[in-house]
mmCIF file of the N, C-alpha and C atoms, coordinates in Angstrom:
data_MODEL
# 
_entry.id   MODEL 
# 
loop_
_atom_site.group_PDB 
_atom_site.id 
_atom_site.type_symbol 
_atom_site.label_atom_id 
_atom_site.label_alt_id 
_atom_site.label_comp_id 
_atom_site.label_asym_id 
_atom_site.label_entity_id 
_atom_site.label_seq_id 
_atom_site.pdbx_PDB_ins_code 
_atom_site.Cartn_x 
_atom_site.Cartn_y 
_atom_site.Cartn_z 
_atom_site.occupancy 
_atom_site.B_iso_or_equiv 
_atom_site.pdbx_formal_charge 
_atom_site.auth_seq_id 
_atom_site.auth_comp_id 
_atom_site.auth_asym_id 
_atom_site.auth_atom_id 
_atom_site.pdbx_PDB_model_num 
ATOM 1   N N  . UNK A 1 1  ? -97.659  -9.278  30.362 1.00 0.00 ? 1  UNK A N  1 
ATOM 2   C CA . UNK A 1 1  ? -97.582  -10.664 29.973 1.00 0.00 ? 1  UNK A CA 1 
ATOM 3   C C  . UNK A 1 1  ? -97.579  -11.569 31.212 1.00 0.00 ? 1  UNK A C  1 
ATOM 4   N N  . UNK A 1 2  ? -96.808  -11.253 32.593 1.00 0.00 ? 2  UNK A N  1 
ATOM 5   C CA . UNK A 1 2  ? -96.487  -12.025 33.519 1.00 0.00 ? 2  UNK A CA 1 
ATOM 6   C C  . UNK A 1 2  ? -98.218  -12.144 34.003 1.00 0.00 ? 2  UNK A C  1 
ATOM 7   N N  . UNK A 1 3  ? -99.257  -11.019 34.090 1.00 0.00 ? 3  UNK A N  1 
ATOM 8   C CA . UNK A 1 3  ? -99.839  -11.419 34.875 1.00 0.00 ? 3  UNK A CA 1 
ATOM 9   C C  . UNK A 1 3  ? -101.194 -12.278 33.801 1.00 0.00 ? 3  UNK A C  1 
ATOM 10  N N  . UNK A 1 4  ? -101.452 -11.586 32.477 1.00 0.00 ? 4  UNK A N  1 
ATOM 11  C CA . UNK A 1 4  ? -101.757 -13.306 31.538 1.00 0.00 ? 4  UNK A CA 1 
ATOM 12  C C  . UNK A 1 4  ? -101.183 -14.650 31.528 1.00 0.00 ? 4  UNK A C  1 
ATOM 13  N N  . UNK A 1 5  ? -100.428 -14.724 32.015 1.00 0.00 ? 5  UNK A N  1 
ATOM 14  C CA . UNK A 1 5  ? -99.478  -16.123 32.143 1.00 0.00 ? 5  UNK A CA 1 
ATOM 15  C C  . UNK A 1 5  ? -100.306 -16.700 33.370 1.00 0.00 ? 5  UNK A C  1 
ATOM 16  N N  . UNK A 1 6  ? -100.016 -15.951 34.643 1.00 0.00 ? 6  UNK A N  1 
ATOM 17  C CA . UNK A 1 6  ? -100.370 -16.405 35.913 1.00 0.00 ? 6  UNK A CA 1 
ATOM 18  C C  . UNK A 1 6  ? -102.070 -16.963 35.956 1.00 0.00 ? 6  UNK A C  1 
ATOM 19  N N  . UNK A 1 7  ? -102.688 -15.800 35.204 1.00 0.00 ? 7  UNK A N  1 
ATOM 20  C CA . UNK A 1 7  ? -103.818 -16.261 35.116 1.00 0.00 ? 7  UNK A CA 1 
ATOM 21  C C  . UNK A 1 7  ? -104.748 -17.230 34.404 1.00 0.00 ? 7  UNK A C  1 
ATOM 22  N N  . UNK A 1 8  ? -104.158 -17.576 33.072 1.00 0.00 ? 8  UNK A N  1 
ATOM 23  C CA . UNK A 1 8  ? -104.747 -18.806 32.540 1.00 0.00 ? 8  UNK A CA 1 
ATOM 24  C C  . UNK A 1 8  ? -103.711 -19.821 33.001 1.00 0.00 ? 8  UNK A C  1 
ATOM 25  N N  . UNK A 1 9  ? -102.822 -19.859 33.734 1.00 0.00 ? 9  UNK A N  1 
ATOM 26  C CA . UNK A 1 9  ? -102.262 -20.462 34.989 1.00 0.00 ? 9  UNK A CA 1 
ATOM 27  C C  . UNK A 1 9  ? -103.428 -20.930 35.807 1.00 0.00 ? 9  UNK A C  1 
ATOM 28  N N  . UNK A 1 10 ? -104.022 -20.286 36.391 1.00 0.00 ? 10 UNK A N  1 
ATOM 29  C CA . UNK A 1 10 ? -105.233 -20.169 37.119 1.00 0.00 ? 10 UNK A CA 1 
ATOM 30  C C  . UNK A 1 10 ? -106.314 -21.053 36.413 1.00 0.00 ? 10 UNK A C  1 
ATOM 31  N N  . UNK A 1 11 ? -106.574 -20.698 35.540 1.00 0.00 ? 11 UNK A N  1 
ATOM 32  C CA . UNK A 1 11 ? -107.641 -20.850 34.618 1.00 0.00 ? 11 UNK A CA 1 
ATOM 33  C C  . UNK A 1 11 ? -107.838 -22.629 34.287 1.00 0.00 ? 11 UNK A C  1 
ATOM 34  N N  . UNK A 1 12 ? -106.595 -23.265 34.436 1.00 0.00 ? 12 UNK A N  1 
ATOM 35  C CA . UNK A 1 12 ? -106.160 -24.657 34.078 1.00 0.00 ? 12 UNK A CA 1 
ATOM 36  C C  . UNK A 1 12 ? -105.815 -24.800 32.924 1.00 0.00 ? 12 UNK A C  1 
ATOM 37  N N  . UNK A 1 13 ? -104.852 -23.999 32.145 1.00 0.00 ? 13 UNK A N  1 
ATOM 38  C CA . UNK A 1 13 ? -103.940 -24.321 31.162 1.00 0.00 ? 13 UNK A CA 1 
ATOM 39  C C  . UNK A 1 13 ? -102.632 -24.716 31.849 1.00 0.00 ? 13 UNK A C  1 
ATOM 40  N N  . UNK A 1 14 ? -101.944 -25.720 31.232 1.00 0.00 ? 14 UNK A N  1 
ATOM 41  C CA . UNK A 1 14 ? -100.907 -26.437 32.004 1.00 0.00 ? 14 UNK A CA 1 
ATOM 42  C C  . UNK A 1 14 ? -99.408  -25.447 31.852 1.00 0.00 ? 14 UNK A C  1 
ATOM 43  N N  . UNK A 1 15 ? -98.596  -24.953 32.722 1.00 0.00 ? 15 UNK A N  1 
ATOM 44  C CA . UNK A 1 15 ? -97.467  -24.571 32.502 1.00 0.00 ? 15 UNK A CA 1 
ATOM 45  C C  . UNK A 1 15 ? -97.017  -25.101 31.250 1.00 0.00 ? 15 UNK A C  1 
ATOM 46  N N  . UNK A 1 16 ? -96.648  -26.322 31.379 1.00 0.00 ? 16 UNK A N  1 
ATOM 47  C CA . UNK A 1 16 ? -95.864  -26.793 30.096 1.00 0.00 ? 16 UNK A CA 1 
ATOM 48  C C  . UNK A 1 16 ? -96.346  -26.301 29.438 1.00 0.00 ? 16 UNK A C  1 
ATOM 49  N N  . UNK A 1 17 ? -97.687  -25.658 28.655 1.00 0.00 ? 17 UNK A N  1 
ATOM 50  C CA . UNK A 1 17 ? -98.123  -24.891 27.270 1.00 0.00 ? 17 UNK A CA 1 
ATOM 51  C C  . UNK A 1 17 ? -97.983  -24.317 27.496 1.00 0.00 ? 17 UNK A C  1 
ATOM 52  N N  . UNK A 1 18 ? -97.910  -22.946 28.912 1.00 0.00 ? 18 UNK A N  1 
ATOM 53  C CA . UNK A 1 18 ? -97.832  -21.584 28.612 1.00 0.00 ? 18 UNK A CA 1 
ATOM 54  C C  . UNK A 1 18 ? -96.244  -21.450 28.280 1.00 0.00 ? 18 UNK A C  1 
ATOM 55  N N  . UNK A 1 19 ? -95.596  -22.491 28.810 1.00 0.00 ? 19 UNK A N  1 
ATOM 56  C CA . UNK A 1 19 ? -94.041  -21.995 28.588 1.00 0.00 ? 19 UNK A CA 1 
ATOM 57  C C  . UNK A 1 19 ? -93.370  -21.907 27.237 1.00 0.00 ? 19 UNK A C  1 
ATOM 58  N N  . UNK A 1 20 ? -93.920  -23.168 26.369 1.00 0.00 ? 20 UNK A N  1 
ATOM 59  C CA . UNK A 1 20 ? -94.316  -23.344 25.130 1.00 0.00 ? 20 UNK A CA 1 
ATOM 60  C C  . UNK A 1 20 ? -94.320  -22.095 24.216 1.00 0.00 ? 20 UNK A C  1 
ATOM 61  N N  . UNK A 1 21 ? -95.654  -22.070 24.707 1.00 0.00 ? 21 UNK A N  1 
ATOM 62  C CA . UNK A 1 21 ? -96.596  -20.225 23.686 1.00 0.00 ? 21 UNK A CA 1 
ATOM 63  C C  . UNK A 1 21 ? -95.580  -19.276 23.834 1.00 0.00 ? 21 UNK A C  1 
ATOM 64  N N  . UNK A 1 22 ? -95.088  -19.006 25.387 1.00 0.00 ? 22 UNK A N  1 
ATOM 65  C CA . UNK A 1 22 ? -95.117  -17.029 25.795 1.00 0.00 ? 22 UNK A CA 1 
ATOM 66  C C  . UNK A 1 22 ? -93.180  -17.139 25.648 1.00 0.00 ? 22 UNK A C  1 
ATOM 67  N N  . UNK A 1 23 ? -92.413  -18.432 25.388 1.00 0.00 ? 23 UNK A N  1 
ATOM 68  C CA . UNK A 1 23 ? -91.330  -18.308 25.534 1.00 0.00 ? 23 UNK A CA 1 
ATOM 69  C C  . UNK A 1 23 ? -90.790  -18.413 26.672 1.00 0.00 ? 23 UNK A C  1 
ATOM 70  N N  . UNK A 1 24 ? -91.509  -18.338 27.776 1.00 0.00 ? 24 UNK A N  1 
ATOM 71  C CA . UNK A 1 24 ? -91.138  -18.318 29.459 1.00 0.00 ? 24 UNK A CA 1 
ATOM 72  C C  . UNK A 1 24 ? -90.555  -19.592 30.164 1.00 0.00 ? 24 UNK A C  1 
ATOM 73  N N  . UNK A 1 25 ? -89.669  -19.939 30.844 1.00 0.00 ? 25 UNK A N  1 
ATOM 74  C CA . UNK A 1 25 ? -89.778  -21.095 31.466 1.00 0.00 ? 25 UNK A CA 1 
ATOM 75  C C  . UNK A 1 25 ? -90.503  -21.536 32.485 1.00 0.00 ? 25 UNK A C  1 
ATOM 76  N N  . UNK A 1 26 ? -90.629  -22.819 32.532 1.00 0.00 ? 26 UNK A N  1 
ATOM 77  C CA . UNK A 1 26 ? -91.485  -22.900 33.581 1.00 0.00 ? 26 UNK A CA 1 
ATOM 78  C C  . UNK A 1 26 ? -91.262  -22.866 34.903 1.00 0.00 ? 26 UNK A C  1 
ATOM 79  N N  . UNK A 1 27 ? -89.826  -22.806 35.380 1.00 0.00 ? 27 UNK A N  1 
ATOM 80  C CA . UNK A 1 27 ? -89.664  -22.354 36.654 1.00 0.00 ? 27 UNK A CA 1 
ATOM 81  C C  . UNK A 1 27 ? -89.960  -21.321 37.223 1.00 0.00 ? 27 UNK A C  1 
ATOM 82  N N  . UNK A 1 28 ? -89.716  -20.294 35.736 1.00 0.00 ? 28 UNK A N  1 
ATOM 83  C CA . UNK A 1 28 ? -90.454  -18.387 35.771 1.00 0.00 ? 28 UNK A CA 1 
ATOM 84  C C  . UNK A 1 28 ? -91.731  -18.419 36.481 1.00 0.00 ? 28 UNK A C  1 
ATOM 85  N N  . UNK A 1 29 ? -92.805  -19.290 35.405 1.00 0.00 ? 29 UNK A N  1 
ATOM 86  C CA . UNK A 1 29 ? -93.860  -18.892 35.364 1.00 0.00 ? 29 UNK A CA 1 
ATOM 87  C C  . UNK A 1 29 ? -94.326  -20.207 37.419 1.00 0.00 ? 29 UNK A C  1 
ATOM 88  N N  . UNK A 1 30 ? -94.089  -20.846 37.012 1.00 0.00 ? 30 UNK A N  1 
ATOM 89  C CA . UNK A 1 30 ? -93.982  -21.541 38.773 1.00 0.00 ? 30 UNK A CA 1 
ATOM 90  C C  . UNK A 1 30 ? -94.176  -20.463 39.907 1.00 0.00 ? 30 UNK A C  1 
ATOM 91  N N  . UNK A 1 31 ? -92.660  -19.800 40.070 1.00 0.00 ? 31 UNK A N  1 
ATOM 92  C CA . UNK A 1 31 ? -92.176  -18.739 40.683 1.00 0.00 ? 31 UNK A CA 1 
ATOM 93  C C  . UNK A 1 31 ? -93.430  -17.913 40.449 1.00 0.00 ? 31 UNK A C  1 
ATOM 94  N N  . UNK A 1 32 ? -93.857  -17.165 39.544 1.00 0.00 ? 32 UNK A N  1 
ATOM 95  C CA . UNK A 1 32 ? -94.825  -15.806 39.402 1.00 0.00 ? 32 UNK A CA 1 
ATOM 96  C C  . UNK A 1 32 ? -96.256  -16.624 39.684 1.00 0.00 ? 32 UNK A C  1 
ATOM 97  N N  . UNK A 1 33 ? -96.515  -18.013 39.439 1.00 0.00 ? 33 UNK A N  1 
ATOM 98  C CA . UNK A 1 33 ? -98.175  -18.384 40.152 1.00 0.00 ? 33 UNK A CA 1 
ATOM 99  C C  . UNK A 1 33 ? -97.671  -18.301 41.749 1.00 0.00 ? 33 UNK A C  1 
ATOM 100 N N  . UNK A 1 34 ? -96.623  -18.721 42.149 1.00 0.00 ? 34 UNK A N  1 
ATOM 101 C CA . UNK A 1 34 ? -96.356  -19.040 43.918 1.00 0.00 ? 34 UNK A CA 1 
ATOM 102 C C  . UNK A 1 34 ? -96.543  -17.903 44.433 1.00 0.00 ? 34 UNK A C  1 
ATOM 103 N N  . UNK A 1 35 ? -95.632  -16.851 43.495 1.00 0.00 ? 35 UNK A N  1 
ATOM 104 C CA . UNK A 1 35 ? -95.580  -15.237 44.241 1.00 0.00 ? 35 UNK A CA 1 
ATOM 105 C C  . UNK A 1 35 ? -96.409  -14.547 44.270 1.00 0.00 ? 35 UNK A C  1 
ATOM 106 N N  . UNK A 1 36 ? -97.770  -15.035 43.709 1.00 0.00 ? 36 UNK A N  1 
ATOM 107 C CA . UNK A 1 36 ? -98.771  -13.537 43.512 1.00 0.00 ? 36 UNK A CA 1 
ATOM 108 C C  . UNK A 1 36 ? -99.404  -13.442 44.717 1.00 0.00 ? 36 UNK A C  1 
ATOM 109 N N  . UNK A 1 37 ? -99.224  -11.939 44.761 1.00 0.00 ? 37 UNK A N  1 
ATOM 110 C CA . UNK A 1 37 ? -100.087 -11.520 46.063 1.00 0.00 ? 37 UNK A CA 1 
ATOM 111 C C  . UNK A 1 37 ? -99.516  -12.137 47.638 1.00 0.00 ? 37 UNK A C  1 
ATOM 112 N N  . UNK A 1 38 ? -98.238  -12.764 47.539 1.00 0.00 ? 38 UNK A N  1 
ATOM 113 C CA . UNK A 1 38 ? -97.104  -12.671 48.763 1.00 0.00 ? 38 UNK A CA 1 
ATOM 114 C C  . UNK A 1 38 ? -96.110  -11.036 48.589 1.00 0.00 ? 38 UNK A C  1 
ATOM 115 N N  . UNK A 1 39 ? -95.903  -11.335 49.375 1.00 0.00 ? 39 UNK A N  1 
ATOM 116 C CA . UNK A 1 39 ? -94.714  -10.100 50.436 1.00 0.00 ? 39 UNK A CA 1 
ATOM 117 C C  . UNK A 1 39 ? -93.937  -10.795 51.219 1.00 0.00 ? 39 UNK A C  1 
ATOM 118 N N  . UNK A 1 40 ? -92.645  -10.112 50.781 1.00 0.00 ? 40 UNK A N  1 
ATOM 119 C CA . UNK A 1 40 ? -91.916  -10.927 51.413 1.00 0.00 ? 40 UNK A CA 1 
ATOM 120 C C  . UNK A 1 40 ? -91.669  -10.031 53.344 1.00 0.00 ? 40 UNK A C  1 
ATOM 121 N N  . UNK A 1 41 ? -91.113  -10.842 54.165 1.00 0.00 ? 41 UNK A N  1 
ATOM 122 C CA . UNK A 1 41 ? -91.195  -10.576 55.496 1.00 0.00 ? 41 UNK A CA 1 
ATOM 123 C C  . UNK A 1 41 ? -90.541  -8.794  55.537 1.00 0.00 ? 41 UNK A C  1 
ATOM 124 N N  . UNK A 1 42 ? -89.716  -8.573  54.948 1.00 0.00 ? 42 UNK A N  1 
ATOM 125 C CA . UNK A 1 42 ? -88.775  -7.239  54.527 1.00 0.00 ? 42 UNK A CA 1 
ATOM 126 C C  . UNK A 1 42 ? -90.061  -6.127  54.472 1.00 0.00 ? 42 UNK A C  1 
ATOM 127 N N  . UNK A 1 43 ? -90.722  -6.290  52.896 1.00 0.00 ? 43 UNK A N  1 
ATOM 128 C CA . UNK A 1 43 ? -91.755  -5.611  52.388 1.00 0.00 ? 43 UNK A CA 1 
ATOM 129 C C  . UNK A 1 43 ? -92.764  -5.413  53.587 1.00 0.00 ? 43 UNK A C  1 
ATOM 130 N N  . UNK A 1 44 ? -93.853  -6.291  54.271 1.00 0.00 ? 44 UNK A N  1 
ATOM 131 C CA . UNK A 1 44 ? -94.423  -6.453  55.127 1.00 0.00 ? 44 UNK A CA 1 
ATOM 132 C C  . UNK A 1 44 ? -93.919  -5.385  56.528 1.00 0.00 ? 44 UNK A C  1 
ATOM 133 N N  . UNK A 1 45 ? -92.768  -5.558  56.795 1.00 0.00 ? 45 UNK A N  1 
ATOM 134 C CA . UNK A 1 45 ? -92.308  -4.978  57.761 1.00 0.00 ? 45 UNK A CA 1 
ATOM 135 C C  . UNK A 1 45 ? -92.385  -3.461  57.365 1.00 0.00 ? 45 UNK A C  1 
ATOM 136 N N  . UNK A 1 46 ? -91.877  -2.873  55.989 1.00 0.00 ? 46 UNK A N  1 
ATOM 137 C CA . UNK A 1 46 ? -91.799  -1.666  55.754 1.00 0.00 ? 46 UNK A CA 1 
ATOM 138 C C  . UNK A 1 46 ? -92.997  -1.033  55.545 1.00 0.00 ? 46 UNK A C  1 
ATOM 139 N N  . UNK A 1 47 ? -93.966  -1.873  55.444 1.00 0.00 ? 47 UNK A N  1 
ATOM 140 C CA . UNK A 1 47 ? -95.536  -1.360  55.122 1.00 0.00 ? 47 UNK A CA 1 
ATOM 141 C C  . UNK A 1 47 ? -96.078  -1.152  56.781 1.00 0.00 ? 47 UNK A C  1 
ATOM 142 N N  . UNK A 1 48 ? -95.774  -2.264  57.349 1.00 0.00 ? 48 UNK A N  1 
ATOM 143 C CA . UNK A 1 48 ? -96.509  -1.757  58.770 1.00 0.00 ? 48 UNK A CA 1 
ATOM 144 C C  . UNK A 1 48 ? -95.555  -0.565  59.312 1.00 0.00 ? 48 UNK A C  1 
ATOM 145 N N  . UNK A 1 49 ? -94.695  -0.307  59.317 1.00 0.00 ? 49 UNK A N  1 
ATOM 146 C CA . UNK A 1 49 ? -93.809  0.677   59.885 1.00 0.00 ? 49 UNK A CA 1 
ATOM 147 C C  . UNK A 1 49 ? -94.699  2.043   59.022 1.00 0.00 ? 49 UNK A C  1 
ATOM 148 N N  . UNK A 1 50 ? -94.426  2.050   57.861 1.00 0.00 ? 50 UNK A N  1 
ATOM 149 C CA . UNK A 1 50 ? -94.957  3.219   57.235 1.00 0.00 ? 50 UNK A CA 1 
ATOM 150 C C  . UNK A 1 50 ? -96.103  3.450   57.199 1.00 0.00 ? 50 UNK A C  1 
ATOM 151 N N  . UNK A 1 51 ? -97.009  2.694   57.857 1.00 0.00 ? 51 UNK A N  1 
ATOM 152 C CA . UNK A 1 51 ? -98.709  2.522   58.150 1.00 0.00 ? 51 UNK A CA 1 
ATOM 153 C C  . UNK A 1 51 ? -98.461  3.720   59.826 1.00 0.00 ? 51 UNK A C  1 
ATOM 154 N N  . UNK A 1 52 ? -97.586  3.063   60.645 1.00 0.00 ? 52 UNK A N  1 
ATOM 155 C CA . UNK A 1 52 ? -97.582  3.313   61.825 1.00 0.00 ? 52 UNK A CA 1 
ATOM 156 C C  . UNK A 1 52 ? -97.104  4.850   61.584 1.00 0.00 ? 52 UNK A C  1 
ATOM 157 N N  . UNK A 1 53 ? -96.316  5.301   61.102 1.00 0.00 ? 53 UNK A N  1 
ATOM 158 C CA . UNK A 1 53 ? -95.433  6.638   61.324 1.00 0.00 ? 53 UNK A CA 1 
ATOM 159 C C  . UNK A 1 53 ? -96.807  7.521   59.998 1.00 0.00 ? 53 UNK A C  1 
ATOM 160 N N  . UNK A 1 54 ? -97.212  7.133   59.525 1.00 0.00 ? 54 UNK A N  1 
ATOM 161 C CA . UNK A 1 54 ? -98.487  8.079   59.035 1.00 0.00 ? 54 UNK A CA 1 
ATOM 162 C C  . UNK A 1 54 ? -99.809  8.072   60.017 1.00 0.00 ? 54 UNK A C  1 
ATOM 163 N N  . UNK A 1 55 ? -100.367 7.107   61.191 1.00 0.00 ? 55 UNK A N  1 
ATOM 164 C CA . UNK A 1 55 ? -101.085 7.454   61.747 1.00 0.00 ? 55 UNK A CA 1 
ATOM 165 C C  . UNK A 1 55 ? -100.426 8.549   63.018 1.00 0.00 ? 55 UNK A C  1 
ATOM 166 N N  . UNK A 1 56 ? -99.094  8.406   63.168 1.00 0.00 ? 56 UNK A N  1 
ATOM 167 C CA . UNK A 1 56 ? -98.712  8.934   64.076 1.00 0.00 ? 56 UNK A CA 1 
ATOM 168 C C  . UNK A 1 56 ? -98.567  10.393  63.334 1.00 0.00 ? 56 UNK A C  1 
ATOM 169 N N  . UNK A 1 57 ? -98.494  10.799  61.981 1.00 0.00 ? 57 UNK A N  1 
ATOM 170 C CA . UNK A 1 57 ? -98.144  11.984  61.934 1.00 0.00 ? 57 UNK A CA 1 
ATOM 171 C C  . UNK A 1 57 ? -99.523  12.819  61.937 1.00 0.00 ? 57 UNK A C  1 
ATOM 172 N N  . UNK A 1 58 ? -100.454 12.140  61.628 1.00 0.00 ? 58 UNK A N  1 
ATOM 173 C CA . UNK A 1 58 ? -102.105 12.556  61.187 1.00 0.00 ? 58 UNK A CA 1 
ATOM 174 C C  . UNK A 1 58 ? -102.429 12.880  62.439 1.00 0.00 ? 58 UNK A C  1 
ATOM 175 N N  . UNK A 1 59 ? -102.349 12.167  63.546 1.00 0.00 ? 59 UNK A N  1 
ATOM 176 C CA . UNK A 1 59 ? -102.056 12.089  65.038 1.00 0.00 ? 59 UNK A CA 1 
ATOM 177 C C  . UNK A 1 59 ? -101.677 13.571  65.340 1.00 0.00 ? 59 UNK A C  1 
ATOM 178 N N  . UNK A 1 60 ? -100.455 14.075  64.980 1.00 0.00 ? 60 UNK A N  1 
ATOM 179 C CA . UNK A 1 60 ? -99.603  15.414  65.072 1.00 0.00 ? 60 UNK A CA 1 
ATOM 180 C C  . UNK A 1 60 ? -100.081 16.846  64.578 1.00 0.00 ? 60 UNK A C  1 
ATOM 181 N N  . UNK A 1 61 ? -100.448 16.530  63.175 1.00 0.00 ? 61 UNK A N  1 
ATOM 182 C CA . UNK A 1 61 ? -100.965 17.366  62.768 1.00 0.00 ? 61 UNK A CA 1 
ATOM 183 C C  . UNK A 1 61 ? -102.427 17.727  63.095 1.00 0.00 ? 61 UNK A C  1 
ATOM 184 N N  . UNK A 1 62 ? -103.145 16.697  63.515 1.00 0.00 ? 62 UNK A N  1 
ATOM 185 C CA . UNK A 1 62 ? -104.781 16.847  64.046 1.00 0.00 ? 62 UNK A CA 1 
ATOM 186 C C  . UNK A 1 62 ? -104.156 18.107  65.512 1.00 0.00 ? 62 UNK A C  1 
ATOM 187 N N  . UNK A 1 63 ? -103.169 18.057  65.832 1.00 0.00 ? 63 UNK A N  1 
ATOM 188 C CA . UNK A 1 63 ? -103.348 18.447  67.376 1.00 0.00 ? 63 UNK A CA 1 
ATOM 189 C C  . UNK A 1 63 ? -102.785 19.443  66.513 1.00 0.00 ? 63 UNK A C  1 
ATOM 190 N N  . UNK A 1 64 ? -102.332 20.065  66.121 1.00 0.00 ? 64 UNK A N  1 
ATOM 191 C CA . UNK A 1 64 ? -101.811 21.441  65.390 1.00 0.00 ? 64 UNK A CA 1 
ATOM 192 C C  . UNK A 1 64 ? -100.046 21.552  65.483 1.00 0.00 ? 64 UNK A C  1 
ATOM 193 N N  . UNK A 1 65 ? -99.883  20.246  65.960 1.00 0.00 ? 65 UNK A N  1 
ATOM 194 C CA . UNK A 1 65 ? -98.177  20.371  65.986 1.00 0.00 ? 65 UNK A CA 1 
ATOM 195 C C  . UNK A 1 65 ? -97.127  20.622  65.086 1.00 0.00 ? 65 UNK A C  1 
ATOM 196 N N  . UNK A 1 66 ? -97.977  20.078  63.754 1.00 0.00 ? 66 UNK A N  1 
ATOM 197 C CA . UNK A 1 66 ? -97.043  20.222  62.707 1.00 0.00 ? 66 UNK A CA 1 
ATOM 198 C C  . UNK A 1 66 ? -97.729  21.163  61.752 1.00 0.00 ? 66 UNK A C  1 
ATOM 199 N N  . UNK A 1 67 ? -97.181  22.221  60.691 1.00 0.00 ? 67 UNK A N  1 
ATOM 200 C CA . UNK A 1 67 ? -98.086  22.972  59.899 1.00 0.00 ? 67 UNK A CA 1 
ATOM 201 C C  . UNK A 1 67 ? -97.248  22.472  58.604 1.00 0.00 ? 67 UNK A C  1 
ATOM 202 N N  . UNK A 1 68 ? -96.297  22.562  58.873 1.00 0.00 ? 68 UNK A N  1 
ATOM 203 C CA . UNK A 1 68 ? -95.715  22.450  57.297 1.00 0.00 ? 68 UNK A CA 1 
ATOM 204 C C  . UNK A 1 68 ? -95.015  21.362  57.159 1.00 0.00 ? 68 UNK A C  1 
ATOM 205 N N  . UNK A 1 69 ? -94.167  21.925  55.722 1.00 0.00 ? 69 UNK A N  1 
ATOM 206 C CA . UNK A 1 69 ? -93.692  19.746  55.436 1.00 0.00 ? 69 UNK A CA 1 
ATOM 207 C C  . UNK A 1 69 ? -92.983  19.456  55.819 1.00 0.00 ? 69 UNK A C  1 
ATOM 208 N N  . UNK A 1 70 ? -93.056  18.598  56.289 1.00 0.00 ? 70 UNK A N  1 
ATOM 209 C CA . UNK A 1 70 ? -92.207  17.107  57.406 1.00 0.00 ? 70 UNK A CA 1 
ATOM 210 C C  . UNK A 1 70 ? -91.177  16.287  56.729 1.00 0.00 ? 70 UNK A C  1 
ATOM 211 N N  . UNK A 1 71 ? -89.746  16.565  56.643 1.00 0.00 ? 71 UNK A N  1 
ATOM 212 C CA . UNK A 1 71 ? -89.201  16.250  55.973 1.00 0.00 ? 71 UNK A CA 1 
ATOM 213 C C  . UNK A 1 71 ? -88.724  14.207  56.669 1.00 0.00 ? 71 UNK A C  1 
ATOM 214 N N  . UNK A 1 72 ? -88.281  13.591  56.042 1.00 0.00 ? 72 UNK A N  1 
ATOM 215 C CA . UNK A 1 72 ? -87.994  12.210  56.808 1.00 0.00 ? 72 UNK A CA 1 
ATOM 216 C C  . UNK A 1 72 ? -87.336  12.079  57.715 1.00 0.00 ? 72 UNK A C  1 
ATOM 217 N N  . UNK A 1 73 ? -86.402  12.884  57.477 1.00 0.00 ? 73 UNK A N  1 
ATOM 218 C CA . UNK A 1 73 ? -85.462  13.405  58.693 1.00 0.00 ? 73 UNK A CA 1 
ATOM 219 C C  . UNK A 1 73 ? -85.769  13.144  60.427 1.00 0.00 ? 73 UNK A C  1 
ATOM 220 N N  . UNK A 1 74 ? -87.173  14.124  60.094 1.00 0.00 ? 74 UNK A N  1 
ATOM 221 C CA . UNK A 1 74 ? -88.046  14.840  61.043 1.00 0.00 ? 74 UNK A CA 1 
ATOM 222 C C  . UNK A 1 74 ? -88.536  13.945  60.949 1.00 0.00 ? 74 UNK A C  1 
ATOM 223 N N  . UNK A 1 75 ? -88.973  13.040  60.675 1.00 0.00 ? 75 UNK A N  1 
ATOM 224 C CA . UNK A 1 75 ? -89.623  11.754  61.192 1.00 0.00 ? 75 UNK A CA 1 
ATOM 225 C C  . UNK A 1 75 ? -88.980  10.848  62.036 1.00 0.00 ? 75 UNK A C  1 
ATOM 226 N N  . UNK A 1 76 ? -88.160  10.800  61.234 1.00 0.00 ? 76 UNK A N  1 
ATOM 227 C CA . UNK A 1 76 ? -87.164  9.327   61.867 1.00 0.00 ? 76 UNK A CA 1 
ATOM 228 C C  . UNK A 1 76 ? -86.688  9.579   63.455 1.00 0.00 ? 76 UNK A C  1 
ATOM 229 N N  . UNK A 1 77 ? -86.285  11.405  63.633 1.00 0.00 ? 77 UNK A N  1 
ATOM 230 C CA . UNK A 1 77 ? -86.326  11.726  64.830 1.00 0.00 ? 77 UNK A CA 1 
ATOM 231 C C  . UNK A 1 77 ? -87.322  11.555  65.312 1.00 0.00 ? 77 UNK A C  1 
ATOM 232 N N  . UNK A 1 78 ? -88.748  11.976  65.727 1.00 0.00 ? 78 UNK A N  1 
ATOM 233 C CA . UNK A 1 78 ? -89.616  11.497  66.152 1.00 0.00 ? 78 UNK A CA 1 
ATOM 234 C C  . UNK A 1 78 ? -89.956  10.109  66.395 1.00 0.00 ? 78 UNK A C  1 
ATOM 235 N N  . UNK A 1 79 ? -89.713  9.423   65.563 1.00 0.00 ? 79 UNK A N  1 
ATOM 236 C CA . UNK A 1 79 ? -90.061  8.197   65.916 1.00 0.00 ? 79 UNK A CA 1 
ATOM 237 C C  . UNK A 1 79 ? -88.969  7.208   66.731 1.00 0.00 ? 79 UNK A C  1 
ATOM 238 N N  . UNK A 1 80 ? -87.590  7.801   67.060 1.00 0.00 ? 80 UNK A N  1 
ATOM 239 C CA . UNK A 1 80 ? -86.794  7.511   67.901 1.00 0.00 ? 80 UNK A CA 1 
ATOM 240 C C  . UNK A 1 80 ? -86.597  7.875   69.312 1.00 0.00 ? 80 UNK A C  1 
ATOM 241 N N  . UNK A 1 81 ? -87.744  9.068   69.623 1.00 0.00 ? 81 UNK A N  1 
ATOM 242 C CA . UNK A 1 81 ? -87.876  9.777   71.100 1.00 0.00 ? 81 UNK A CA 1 
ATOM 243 C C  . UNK A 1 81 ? -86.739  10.845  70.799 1.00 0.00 ? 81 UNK A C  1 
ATOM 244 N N  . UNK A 1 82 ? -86.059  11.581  69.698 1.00 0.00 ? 82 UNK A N  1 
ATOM 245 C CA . UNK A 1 82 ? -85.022  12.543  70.041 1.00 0.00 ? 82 UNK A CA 1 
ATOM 246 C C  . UNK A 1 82 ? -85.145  14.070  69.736 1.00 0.00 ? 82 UNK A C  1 
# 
């Protein structure tokens, strides 16, 4: 429902009717047109980190360092120098 809302949001149906129709308020539906397709600074951060520690493990395993599964553990050490 949230993302039919957002989109004849889009479309130029006025909040005030969708809030009307779907039961939603319009601060909801405000909030869910502002938020689509943001990340917040938190999220962003955990995606580049977890971008970085998978090229680094592909990195590891290309050289034959690692054979089997890599628990997080074993990551987090690695990625601290210990």
């Amino acid at each position: 429902m949230k993302k039919t809302i957002v989109d004849l949001s889009h479309s130029g149906n006025s909040v005030n009717e969708l809030s009307g129709e779907y039961g939603v308020s319009e601060v909801t539906i405000y909030k869910w047109v502002k938020g689509e397709g943001t990340m917040t600074p938190k999220e962003l951060a955990i995606l580049k980190e977890n971008l970085r520690l998978s090229k680094k493990l592909k990195s590891l395993k290309s050289y034959g360092h690692i054979r089997e599964k890599v628990t997080e553990t074993y990551l987090t050490a690695i990625n601290e120098g210990t």
